[in-house]
ChimeraX commands (.cxc) that place a marker at each C-alpha (Angstrom):
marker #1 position 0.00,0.00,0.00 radius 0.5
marker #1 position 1.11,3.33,-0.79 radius 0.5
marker #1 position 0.05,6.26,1.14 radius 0.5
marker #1 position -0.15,9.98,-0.45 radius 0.5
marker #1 position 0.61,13.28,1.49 radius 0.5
marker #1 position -0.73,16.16,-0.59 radius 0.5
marker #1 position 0.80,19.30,-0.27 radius 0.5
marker #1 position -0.26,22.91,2.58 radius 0.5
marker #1 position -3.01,23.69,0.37 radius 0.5
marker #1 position -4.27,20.48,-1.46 radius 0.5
marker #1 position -6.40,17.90,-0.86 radius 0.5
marker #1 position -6.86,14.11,-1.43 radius 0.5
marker #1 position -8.73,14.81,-4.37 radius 0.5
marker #1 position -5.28,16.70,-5.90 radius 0.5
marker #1 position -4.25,15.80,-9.61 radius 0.5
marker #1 position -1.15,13.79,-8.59 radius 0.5
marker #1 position -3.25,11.53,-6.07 radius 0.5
marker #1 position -5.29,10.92,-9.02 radius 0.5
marker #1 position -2.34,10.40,-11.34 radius 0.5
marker #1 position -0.63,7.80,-8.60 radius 0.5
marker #1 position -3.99,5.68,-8.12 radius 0.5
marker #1 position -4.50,5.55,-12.07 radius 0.5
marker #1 position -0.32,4.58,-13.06 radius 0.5
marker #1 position -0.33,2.52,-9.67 radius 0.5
marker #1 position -2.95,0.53,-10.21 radius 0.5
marker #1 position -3.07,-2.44,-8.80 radius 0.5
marker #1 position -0.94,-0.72,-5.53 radius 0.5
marker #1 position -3.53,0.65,-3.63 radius 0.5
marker #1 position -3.14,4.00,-3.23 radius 0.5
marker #1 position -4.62,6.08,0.14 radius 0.5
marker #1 position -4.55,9.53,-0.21 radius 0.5
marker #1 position -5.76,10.80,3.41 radius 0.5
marker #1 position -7.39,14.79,3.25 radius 0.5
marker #1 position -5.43,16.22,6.72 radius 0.5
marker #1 position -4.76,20.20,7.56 radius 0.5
marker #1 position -1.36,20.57,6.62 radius 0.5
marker #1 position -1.61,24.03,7.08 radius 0.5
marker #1 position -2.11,23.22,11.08 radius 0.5
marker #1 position 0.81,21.37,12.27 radius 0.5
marker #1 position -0.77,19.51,15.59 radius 0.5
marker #1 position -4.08,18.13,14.10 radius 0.5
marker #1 position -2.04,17.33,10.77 radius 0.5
marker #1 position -0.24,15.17,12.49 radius 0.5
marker #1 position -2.66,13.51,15.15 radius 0.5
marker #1 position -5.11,12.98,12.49 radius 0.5
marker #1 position -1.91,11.00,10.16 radius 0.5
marker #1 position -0.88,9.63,13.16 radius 0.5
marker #1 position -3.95,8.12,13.53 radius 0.5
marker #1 position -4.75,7.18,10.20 radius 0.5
marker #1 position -1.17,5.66,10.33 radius 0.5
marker #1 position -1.97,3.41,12.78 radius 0.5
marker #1 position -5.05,2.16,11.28 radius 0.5
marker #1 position -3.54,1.87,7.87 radius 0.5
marker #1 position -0.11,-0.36,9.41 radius 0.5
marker #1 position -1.96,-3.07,10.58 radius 0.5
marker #1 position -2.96,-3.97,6.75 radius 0.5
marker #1 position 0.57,-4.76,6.14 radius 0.5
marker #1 position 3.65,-2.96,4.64 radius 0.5
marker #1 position 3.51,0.69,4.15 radius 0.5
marker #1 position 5.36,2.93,1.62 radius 0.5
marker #1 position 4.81,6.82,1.62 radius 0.5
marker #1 position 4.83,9.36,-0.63 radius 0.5
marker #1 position 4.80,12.96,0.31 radius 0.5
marker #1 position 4.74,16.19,-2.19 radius 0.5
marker #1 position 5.89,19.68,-0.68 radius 0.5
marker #1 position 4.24,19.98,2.83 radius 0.5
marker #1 position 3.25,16.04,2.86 radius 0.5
marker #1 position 6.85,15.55,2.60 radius 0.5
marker #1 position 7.63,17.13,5.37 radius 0.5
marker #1 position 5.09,15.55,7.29 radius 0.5
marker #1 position 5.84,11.79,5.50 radius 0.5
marker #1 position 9.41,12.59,6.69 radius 0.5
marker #1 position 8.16,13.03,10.10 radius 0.5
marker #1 position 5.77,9.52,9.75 radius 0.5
marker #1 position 8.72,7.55,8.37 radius 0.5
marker #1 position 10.48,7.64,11.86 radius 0.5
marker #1 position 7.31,6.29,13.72 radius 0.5
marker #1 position 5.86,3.82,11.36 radius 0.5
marker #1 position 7.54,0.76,9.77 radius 0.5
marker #1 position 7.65,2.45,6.39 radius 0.5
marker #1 position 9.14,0.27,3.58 radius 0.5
marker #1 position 10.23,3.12,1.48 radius 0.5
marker #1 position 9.64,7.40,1.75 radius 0.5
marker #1 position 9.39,9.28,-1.50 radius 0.5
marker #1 position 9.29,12.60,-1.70 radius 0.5
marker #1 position 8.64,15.23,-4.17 radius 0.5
marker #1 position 9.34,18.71,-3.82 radius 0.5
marker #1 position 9.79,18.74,-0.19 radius 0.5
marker #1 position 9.42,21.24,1.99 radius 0.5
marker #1 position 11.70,20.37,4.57 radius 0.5
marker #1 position 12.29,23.36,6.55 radius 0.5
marker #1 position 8.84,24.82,6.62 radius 0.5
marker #1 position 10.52,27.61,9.27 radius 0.5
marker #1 position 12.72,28.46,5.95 radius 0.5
marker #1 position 10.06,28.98,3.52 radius 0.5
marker #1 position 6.83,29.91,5.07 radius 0.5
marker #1 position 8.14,33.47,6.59 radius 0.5
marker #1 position 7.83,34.60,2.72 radius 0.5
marker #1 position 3.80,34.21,3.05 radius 0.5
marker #1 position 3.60,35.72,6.75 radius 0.5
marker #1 position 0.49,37.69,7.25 radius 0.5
marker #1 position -1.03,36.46,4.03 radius 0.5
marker #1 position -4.58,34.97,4.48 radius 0.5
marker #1 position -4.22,31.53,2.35 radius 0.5
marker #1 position -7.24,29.20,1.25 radius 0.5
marker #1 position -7.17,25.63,1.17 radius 0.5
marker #1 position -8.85,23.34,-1.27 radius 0.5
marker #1 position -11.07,22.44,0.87 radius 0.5
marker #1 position -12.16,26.63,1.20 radius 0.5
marker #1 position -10.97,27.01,4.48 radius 0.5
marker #1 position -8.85,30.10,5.02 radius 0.5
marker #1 position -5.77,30.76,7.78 radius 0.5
marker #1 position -3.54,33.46,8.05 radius 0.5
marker #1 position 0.13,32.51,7.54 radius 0.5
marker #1 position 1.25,33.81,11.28 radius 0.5
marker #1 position 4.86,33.27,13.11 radius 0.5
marker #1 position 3.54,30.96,15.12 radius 0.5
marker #1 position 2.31,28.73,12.74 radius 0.5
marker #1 position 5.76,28.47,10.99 radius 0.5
marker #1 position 7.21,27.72,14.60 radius 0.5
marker #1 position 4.53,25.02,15.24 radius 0.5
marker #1 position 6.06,23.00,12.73 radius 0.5
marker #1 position 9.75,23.02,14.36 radius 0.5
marker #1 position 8.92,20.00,16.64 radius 0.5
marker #1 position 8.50,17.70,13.50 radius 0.5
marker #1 position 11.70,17.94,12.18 radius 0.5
marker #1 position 13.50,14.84,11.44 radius 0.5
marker #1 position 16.84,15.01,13.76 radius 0.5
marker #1 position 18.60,12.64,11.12 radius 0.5
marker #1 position 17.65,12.38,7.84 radius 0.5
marker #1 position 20.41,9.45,7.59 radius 0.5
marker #1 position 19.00,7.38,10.36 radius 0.5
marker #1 position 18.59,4.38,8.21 radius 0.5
marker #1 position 14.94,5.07,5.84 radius 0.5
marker #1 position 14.97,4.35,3.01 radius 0.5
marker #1 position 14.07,7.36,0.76 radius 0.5
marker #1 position 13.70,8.71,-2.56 radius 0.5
marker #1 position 13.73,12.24,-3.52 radius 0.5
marker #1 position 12.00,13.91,-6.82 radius 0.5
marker #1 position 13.12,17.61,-7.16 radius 0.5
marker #1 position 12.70,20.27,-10.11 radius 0.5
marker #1 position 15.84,22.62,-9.74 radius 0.5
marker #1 position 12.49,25.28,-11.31 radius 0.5
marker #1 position 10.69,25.00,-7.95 radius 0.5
marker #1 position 10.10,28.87,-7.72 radius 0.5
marker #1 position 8.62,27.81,-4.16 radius 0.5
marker #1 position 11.23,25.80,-2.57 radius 0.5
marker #1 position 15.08,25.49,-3.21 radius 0.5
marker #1 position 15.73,22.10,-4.09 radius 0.5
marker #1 position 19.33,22.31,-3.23 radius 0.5
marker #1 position 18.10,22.41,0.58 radius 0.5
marker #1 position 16.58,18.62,0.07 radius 0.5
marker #1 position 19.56,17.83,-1.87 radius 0.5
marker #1 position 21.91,19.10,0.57 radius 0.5
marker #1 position 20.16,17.18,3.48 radius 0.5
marker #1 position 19.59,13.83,1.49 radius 0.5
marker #1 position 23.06,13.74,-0.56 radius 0.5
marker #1 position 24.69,11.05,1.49 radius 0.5
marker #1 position 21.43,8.73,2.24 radius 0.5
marker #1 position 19.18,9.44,-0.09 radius 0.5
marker #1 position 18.40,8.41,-4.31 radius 0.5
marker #1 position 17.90,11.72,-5.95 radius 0.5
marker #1 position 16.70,12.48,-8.77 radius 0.5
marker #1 position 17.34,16.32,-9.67 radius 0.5
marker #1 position 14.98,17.39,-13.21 radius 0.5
marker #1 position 16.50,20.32,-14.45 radius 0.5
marker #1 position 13.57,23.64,-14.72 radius 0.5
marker #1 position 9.86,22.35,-14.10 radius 0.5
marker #1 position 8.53,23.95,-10.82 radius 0.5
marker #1 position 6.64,23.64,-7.61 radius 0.5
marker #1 position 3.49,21.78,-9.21 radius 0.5
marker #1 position 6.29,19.16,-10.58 radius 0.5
marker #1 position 6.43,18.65,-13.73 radius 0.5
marker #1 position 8.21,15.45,-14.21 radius 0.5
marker #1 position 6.07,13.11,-12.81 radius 0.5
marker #1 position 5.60,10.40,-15.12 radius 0.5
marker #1 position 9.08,9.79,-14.94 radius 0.5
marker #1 position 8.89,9.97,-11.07 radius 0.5
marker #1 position 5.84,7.00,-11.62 radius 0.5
marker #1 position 8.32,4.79,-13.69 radius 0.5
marker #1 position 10.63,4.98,-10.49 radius 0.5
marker #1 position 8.23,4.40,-7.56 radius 0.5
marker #1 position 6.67,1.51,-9.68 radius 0.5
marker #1 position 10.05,-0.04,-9.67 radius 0.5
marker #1 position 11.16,0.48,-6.39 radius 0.5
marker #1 position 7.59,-0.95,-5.18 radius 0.5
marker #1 position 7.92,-3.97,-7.18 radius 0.5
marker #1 position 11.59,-4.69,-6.19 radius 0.5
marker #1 position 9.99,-4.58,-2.84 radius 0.5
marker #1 position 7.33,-6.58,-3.10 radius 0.5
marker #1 position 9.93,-9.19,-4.79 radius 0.5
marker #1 position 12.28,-9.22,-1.90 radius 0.5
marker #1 position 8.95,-9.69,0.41 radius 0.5
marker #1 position 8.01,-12.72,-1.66 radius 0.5
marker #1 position 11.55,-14.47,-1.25 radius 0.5
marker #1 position 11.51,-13.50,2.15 radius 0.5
marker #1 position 13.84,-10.86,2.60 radius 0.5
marker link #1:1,2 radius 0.2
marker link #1:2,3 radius 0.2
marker link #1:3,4 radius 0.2
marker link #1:4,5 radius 0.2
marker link #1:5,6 radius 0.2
marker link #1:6,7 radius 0.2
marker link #1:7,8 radius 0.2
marker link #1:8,9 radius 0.2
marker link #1:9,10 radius 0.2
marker link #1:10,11 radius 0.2
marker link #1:11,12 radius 0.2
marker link #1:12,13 radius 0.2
marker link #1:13,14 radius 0.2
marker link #1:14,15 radius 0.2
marker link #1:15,16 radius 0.2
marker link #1:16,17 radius 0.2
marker link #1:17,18 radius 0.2
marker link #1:18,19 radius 0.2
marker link #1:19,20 radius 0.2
marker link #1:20,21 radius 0.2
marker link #1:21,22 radius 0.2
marker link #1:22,23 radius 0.2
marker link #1:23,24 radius 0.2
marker link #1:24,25 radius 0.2
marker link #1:25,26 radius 0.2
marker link #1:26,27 radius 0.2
marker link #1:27,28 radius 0.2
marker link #1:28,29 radius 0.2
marker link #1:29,30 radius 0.2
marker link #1:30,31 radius 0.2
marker link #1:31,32 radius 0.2
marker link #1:32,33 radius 0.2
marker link #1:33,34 radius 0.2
marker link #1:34,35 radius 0.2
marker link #1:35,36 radius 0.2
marker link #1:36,37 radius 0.2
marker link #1:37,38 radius 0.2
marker link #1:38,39 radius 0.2
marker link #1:39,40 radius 0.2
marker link #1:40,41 radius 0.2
marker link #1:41,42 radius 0.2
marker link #1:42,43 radius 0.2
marker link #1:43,44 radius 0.2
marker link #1:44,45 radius 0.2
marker link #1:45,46 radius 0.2
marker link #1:46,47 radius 0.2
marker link #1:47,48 radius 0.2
marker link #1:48,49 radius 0.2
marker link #1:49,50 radius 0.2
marker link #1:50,51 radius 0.2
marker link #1:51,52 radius 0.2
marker link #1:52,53 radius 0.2
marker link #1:53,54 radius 0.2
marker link #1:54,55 radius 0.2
marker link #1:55,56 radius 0.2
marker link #1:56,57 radius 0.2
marker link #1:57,58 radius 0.2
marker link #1:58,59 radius 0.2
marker link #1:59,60 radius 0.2
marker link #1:60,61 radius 0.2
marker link #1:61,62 radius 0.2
marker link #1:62,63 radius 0.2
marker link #1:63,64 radius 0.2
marker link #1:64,65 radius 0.2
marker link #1:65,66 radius 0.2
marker link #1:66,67 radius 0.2
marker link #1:67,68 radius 0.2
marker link #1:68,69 radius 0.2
marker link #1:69,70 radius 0.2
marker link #1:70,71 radius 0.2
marker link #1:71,72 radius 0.2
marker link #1:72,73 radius 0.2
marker link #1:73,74 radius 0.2
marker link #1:74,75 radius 0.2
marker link #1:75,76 radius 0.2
marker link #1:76,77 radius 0.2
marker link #1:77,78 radius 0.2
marker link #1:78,79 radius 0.2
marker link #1:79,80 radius 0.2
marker link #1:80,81 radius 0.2
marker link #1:81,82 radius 0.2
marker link #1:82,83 radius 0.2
marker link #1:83,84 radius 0.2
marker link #1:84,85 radius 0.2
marker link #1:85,86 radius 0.2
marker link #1:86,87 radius 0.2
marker link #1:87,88 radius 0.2
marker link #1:88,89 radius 0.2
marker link #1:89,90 radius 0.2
marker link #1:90,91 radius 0.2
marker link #1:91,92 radius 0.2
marker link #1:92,93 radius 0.2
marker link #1:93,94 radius 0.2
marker link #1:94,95 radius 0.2
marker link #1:95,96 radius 0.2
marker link #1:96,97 radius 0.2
marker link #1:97,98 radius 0.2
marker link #1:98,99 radius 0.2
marker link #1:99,100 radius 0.2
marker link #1:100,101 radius 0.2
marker link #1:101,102 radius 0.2
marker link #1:102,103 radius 0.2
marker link #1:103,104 radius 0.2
marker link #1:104,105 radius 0.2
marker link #1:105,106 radius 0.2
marker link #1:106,107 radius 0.2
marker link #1:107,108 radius 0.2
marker link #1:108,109 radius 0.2
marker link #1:109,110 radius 0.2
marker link #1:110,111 radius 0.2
marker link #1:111,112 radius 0.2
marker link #1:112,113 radius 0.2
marker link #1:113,114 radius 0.2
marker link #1:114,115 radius 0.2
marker link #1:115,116 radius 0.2
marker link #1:116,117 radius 0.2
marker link #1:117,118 radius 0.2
marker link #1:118,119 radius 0.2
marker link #1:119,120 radius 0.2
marker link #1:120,121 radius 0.2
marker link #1:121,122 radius 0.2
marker link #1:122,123 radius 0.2
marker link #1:123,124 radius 0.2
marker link #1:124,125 radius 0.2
marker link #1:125,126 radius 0.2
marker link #1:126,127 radius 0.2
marker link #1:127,128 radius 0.2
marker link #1:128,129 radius 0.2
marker link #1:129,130 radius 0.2
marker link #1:130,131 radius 0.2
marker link #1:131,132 radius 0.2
marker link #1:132,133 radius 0.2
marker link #1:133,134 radius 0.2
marker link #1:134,135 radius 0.2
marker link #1:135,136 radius 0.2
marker link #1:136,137 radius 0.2
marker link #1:137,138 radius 0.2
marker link #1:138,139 radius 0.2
marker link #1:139,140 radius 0.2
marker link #1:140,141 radius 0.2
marker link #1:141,142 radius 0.2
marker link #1:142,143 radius 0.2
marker link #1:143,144 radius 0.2
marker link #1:144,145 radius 0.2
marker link #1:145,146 radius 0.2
marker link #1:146,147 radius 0.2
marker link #1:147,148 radius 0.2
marker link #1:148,149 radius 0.2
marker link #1:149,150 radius 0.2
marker link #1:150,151 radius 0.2
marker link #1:151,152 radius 0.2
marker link #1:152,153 radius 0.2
marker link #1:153,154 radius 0.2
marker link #1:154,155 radius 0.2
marker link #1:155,156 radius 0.2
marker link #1:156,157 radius 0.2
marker link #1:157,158 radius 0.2
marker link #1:158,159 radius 0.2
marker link #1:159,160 radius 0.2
marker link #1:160,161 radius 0.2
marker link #1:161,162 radius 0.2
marker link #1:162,163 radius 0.2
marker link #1:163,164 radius 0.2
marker link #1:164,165 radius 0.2
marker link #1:165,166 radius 0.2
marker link #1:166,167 radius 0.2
marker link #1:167,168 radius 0.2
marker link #1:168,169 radius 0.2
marker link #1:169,170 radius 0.2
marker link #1:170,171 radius 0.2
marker link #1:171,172 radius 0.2
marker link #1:172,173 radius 0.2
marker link #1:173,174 radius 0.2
marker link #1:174,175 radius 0.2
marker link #1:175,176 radius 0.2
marker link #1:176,177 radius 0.2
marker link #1:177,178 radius 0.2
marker link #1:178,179 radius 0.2
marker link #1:179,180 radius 0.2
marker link #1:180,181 radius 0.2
marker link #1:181,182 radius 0.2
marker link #1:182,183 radius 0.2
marker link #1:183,184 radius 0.2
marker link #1:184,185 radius 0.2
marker link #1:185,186 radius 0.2
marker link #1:186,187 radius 0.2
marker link #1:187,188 radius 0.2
marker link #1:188,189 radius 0.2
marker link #1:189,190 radius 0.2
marker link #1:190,191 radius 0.2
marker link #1:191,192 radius 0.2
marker link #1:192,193 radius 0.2
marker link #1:193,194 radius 0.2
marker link #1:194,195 radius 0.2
marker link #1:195,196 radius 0.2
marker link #1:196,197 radius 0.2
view
């Protein structure tokens, strides 16, 4: 099973979900609607879903932008077979500042105000060690005009696969070629499951 994290303002209904389920297919693919844009409940509501969703077997996460951040955070709690990422935001402290005391809408219609506080309520999910051991793969467009890509690169360098498009941008515009990857990490997986190791 394969578990989407949509990005601060998306939703489960986003156009990569929908891309993942249809190229996936058979994986399942859950992607679980959660307030991004509020750290705590983001991640009491994953961490519950989490829990629910574990006991089915085998897990593998992928997270875009904000969902990577938070599928970063999941990946240390979880026994997660494999962590994808696109377009991370990693160091939500680093990038949200730029939209403080903006009023922001969510797909869902709800509206917050980017505030200081909300950028330091996401400080407590950082991952201490990126290297601890997860396995991860990273998707990044070096034309994110949201997020510098050379901060995931820079954190994932020495433990992480990267794969580094060159332009595209925040929405990511090299995901078909990210699908041929995850399918074949998932099914190299799956084969080491089946022989047992």
């Amino acid at each position: 099973m394969l578990i989407y994290l949509h990005g601060l303002n998306s939703s489960s209904l986003s156009y990569k979900a929908g891309v993942l389920r249809e190229r996936l297919s058979p994986i399942t693919v859950v992607s679980p609607s959660y307030p991004a844009h509020r750290p705590e409940a983001a991640v009491e509501q994953l961490l519950a879903q989490f829990r629910e969703l574990v006991s089915t077997g085998p897990l593998a996460v992928i997270g875009s932008s904000m969902g990577g951040f938070y599928g970063q955070f999941l990946a240390r709690r979880f026994p997660v077979k494999h962590l994808f990422m696109i377009n991370p935001a990693l160091q939500p402290w680093s990038l949200l500042p730029q939209f403080e005391g903006q009023t922001l809408t969510t797909a869902a219609g709800e509206t917050y105000r980017v505030t200081k506080e909300l950028v330091e309520r996401t400080r407590p999910y950082e991952v201490d060690d990126p290297c601890d051991g997860v396995s991860t793969t990273l998707f990044l467009d070096t034309g994110d005009e949201v997020i510098d890509y050379r901060i995931a690169e820079s954190i994932y360098r020495d433990c992480g696969r990267l794969f580094v498009f060159q332009g595209g941008d925040h929405a990511f515009q090299h995901l078909d070629e990210a699908i041929v990857v995850i399918r074949d990490r998932l099914a190299g997986l799956s084969s080491r499951e089946d022989d047992g190791g």
